[in-house]
C-alpha positions as CSV (number, residue, x, y, z in Angstrom):
1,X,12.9,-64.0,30.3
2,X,13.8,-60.5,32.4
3,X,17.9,-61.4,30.6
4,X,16.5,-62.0,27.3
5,X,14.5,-58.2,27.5
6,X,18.0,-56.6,28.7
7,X,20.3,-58.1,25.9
8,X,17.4,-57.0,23.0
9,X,17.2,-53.3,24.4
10,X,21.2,-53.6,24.5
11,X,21.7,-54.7,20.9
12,X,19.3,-52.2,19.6
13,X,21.2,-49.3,21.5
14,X,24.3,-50.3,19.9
15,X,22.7,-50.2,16.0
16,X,22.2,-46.5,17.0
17,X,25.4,-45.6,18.2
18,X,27.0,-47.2,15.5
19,X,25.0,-44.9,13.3
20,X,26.2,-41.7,15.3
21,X,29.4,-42.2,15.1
22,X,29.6,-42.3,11.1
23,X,31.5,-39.1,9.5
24,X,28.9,-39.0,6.6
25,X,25.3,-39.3,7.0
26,X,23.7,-42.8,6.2
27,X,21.1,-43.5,4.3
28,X,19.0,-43.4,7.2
29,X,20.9,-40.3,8.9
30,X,20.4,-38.7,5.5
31,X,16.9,-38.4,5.3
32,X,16.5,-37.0,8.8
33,X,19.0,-33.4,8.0
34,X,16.7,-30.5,6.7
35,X,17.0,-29.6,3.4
36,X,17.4,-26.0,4.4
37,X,21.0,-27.5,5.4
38,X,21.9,-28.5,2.2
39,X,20.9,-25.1,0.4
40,X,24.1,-22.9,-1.3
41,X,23.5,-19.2,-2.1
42,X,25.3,-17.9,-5.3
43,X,26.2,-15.4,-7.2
44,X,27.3,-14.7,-11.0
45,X,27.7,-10.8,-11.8
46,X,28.0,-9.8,-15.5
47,X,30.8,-7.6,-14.0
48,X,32.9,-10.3,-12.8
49,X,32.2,-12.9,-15.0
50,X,32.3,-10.9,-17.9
51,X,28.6,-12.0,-20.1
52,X,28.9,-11.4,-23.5
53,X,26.5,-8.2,-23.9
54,X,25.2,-5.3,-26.4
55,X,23.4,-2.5,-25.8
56,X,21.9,-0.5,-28.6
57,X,18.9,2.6,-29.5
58,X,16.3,2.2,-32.0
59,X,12.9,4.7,-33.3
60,X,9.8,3.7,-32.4
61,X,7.5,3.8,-35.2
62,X,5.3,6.9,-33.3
63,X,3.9,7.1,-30.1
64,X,0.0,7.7,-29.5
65,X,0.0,11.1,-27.6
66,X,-4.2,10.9,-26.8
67,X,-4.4,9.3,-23.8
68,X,-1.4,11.1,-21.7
69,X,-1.7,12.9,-18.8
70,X,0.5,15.7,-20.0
71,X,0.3,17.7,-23.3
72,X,3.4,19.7,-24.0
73,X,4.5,22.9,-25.9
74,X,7.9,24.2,-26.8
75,X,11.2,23.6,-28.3
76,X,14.3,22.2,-26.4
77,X,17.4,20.6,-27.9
78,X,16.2,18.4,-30.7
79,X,12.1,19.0,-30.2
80,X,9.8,21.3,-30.9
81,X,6.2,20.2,-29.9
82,X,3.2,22.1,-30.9
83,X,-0.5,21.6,-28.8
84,X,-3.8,21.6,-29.5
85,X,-6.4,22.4,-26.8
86,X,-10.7,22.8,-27.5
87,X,-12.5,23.8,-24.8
88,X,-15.9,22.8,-23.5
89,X,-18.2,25.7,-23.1
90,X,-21.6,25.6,-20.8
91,X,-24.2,27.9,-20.2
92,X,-27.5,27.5,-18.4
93,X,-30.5,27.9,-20.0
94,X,-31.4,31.2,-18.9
95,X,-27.7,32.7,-19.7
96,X,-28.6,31.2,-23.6
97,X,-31.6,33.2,-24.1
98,X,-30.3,36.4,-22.7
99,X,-27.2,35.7,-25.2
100,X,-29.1,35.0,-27.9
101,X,-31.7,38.1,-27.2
102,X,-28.5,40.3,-27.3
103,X,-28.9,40.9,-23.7
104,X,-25.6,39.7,-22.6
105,X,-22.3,40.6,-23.9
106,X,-18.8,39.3,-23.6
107,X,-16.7,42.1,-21.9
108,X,-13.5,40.3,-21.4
109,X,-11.8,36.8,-21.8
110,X,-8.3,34.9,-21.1
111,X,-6.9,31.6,-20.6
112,X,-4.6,29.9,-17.6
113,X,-2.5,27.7,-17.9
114,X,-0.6,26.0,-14.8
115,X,2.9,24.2,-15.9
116,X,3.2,20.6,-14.1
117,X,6.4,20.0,-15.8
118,X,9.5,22.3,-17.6
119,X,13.1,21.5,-19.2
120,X,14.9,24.4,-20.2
121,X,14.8,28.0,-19.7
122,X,12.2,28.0,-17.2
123,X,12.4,32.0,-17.1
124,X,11.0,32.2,-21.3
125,X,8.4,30.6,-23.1
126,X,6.8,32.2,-26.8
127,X,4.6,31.0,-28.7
128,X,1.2,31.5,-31.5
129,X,-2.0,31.0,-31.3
130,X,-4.8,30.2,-33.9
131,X,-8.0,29.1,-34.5
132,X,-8.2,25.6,-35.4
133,X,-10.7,25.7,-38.1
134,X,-11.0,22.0,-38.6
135,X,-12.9,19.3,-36.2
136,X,-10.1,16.9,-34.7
137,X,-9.9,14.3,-31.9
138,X,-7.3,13.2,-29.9
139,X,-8.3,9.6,-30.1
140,X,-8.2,9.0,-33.9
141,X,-5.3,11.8,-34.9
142,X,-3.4,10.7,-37.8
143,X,-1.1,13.1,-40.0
144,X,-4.0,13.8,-42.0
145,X,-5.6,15.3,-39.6
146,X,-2.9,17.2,-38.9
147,X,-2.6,18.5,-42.8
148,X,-6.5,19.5,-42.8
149,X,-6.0,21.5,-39.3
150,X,-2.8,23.3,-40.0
151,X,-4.5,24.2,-43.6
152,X,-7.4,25.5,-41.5
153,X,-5.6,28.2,-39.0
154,X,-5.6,31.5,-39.7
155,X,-3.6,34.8,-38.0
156,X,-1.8,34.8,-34.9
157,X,-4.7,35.4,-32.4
158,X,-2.1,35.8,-29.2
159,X,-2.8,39.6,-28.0
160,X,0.8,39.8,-26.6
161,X,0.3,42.7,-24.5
162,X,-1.5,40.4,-22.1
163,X,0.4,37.9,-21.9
164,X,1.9,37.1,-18.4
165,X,4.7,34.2,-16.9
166,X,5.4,32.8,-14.0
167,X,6.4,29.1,-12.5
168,X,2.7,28.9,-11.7
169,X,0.5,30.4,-14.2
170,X,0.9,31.5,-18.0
171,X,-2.3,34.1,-18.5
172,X,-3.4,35.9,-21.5
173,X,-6.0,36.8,-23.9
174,X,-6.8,36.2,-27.8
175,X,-8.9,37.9,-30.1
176,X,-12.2,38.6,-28.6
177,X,-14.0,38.2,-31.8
178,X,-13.2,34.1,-32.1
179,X,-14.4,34.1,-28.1
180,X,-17.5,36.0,-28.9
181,X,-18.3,33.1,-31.4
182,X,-18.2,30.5,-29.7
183,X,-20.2,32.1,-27.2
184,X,-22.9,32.4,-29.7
185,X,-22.2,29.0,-30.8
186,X,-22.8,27.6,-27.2
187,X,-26.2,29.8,-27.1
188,X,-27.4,29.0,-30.4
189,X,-26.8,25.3,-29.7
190,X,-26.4,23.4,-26.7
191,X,-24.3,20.4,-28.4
192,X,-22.0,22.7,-30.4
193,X,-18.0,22.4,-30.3
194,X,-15.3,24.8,-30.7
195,X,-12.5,23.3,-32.3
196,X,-10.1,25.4,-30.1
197,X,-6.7,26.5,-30.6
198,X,-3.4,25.5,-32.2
199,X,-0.2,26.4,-30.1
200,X,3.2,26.9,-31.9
201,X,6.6,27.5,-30.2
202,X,8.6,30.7,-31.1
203,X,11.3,30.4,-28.6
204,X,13.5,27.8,-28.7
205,X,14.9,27.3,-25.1
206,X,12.3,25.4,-23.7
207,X,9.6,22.5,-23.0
208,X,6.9,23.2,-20.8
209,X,3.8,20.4,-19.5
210,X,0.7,21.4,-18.5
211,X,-2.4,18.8,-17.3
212,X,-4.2,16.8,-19.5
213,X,-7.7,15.8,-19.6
214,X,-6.4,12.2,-19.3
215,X,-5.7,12.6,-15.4
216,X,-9.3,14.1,-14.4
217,X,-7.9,16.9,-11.5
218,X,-10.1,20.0,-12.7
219,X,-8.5,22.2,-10.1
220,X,-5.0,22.3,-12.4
221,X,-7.2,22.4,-16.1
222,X,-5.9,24.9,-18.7
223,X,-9.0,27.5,-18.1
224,X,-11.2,29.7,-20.7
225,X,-12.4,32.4,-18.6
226,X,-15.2,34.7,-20.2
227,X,-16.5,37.5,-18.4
228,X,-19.9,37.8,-19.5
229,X,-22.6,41.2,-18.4
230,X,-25.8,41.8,-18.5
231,X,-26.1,45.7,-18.0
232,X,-27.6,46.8,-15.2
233,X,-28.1,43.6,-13.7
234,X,-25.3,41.4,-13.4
235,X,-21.4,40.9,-14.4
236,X,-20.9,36.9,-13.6
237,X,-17.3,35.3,-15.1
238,X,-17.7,31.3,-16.6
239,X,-14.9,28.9,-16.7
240,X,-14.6,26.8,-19.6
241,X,-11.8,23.7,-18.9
242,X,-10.5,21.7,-22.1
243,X,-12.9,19.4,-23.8
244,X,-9.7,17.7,-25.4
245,X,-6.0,18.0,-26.0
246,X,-3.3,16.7,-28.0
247,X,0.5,17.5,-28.4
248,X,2.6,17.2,-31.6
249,X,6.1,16.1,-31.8
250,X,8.4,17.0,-34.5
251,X,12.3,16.1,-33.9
252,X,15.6,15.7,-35.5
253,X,18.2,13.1,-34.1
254,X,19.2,13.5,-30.9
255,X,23.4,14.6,-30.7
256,X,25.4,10.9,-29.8
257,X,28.5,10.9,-28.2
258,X,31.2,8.2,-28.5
259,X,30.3,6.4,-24.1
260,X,26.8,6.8,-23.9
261,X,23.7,5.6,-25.4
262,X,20.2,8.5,-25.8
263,X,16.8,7.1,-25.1
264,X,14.4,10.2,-25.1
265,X,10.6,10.8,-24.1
266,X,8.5,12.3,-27.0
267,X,10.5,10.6,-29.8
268,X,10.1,7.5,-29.0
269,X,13.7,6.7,-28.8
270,X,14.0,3.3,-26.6
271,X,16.8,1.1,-25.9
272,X,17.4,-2.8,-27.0
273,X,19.8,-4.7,-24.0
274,X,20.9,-8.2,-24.6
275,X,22.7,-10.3,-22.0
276,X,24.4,-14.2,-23.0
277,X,22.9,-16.2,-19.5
278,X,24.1,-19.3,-20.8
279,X,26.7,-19.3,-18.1
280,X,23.7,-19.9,-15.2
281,X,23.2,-23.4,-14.5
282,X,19.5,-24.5,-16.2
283,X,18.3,-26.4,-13.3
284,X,17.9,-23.7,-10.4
285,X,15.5,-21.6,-9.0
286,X,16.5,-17.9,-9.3
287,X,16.2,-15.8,-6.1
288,X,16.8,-12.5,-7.7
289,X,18.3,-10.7,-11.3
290,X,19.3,-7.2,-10.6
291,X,19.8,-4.9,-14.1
292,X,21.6,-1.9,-13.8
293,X,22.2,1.1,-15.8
294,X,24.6,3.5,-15.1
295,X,23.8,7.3,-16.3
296,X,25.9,9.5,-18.4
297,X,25.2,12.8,-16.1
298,X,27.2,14.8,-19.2
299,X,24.3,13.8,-22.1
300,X,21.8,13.1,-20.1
301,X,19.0,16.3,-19.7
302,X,15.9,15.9,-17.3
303,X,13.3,18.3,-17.1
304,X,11.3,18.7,-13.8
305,X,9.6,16.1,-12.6
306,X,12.7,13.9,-13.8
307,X,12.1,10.0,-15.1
308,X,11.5,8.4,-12.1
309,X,11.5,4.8,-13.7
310,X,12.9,3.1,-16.6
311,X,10.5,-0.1,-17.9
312,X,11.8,-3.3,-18.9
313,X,9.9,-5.5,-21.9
314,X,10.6,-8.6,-22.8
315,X,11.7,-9.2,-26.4
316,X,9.9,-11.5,-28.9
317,X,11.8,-10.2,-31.8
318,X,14.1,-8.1,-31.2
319,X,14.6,-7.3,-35.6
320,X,10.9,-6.2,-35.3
321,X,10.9,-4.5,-32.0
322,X,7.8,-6.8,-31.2
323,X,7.8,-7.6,-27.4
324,X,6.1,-10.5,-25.4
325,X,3.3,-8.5,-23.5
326,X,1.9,-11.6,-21.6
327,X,4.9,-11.5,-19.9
328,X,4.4,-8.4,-18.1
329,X,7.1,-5.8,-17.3
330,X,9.8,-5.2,-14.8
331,X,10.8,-1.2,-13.3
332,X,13.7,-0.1,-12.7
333,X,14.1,3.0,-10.2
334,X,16.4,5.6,-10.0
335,X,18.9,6.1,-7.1
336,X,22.4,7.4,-6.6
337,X,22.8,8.1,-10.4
338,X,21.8,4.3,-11.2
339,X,18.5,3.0,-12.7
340,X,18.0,-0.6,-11.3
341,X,15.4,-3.4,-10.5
342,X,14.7,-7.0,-10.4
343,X,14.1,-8.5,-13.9
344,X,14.3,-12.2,-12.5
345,X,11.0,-13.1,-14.3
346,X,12.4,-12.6,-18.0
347,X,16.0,-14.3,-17.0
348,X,14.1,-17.2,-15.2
349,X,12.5,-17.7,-18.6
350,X,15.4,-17.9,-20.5
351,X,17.4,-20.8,-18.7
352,X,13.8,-22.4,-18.4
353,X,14.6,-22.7,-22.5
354,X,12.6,-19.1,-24.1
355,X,14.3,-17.5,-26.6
356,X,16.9,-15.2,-25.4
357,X,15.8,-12.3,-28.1
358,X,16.9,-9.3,-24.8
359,X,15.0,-6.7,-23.7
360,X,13.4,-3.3,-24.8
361,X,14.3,-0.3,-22.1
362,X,11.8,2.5,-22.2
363,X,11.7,5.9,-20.5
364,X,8.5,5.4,-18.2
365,X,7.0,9.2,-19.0
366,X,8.2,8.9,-23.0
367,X,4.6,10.6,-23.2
368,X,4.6,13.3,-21.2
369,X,8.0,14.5,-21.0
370,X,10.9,15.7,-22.8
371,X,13.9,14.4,-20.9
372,X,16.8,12.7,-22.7
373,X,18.9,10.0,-20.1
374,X,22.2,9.0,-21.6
375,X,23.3,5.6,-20.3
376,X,26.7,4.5,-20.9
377,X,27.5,1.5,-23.5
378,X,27.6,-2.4,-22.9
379,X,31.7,-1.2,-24.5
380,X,32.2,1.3,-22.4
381,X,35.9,1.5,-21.1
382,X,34.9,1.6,-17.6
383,X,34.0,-2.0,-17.1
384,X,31.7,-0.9,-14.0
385,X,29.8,1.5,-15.5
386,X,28.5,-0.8,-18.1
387,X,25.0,-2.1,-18.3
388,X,25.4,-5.2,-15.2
389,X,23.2,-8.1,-14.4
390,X,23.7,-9.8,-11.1
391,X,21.9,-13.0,-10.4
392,X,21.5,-14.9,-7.4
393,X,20.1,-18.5,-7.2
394,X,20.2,-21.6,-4.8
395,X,21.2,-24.9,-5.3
396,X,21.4,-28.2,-3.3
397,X,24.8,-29.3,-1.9
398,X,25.6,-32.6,-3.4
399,X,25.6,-35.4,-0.5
């Protein structure tokens, strides 16, 4: 019986060996290497594998300026932008009735205004000022609104002589007369509204950004300051911040060159990219997409902040410029002269079977600057410095 035990134990030790010494995994060997093993890294690089590609601009229909955290004024290049600003006057009860008894007098007023953003000449900035006339809001503005308030202005208001400059703060005064109104306004009523003041640009060498009451930092507000006295008794000075704001954008085309492609905050110019993936196999998992785009420092005309980020959109239809918003967005950043990010999600979708329509490429600040970035064509005659998509998936060895 103790023989028998030895020769099974014998016979089953040399079934394993037999299975060791195999080149190629068995059936049974097969199943016991880790998949990790069998996984392959690549690579395909629109540079080296040369995807079909095209890069082109188009005009957005308009861009809704009421909700940015910026409004702008000036002219630069190919914009002018004029602003709007009312202001939001309060007095306390008892300053009303001494107003409104004649008691209390308006002995001087001006404005700040701090800049959070220039292109340009940062050393000049002119402009006009007038009394808007006509009741506007930033959230419904539409160009007839803009006909019934620029109908409405009257003279230049700007007393010039006060005006001041700096990188810091723009101070100066207007006509005392529309102040002392809407003093008495405020008195006579607590609810009522000025409907502020209509900015033009005269000069014609610069863009400059100042806060908006989108972005709720009162410390940086453009700033009605009224210095108001009671004779005799007290002088006390009331700061009035912007009640609402708006910016206006009117532009010609931007100048083209014969390498380089203009997408430009304010108007509205955006870019449509279109790679061919049908060269990536349909049946892997991608690990990452890069997109790059490559600037044109020689067009290409950035204020201060500069566009920090380009966003990515993935086209429905590309004819009507309509893009898939459920399917998010991807960033790219700026480094070394080279927007670039990961848009794996919208090429994923396209060898899963979506319709490759490409993508819309927007400026991230398109409505709050007025910077212009030239990137350089999908024809370009330096192949490296054209638009490039590099993708990088996995995929099982076969056995």
């Amino acid at each position: 019986m103790h023989n028998q035990k030895i020769k099974i134990v014998f016979f089953i030790s040399l079934i394993f060996v037999s299975f060791a010494c195999n080149d190629e995994p068995t059936a049974v060997g097969d199943a016991l290497i880790p998949n990790t093993d069998r996984i392959e890294l690549k690579k395909i690089d629109s540079y080296n594998n040369s995807f079909n590609q095209s890069f082109s601009t188009f005009q957005k229909d308009s861009l809704f300026f009421g909700a940015s955290n910026r409004v702008l004024l000036g002219s630069y290049k190919n914009l002018s932008i004029d602003m709007l600003l009312g202001f939001g006057i309060l007095f306390p009860d008892s300053l009303k009735e001494s107003i409104n008894k004649n008691e209390v007098v308006l002995k001087s007023s001006w404005i700040e205004m701090r800049p959070n953003y220039w292109i340009g000449d940062k050393s000049h900035l002119e402009f006009s000022v007038k009394e808007i006339n006509q009741n506007w809001s930033s959230s419904n503005f539409n160009q007839d609104t803009l006909n019934a308030v620029k109908a409405s202005l009257g003279d230049d208001i700007l007393i010039k002589d006060s005006y001041s400059f700096s990188d810091s703060l723009i101070k100066f005064s207007i006509d005392e007369q529309v102040v002392n109104k809407w003093v008495k306004q405020v008195a006579e009523n607590t609810f009522a509204l000025n409907n502020g003041l209509y900015f033009t640009p005269v000069s014609k060498t610069g863009i400059v950004g100042f806060q908006a009451i989108a972005r709720f930092i009162s410390s940086s507000f453009v700033t009605l300051n009224m210095v108001l006295e009671k004779p005799g008794v007290y002088v006390d000075t009331i700061k009035a911040v912007q009640s609402k704001d708006l910016h206006i954008v009117n532009k010609t085309e931007p100048e083209k060159n014969e390498n380089s492609l203009i997408l430009q905050s304010s108007s509205s110019i955006r870019g449509k990219l279109w790679f061919d993936v049908s060269s990536v196999p349909t049946d892997v998992v991608l690990n990452k997409a890069t997109l790059s785009l490559y600037i044109d420092e020689q067009h290409t005309f950035q204020g201060k902040p500069k566009t920090d980020s380009v966003v990515v959109s993935f086209f429905e239809n590309k004819n009507q410029n309509l893009v898939k918003k459920e399917f998010g967005i991807s960033v790219l950043f700026n480094k070394d002269n080279t927007y670039s990010g990961d848009i794996r999600q919208f090429v994923q979708r396209w060898i899963n079977g979506e319709n490759n329509e490409g993508m819309e490429i927007k400026l991230s600040d398109e409505d709050r600057s007025a910077n212009t970035i030239a990137f350089f064509k999908s024809d370009y005659q330096v192949d490296s410095l054209r638009p490039r998509l590099t993708i990088f998936y996995t995929t099982v060895k076969e056995k």
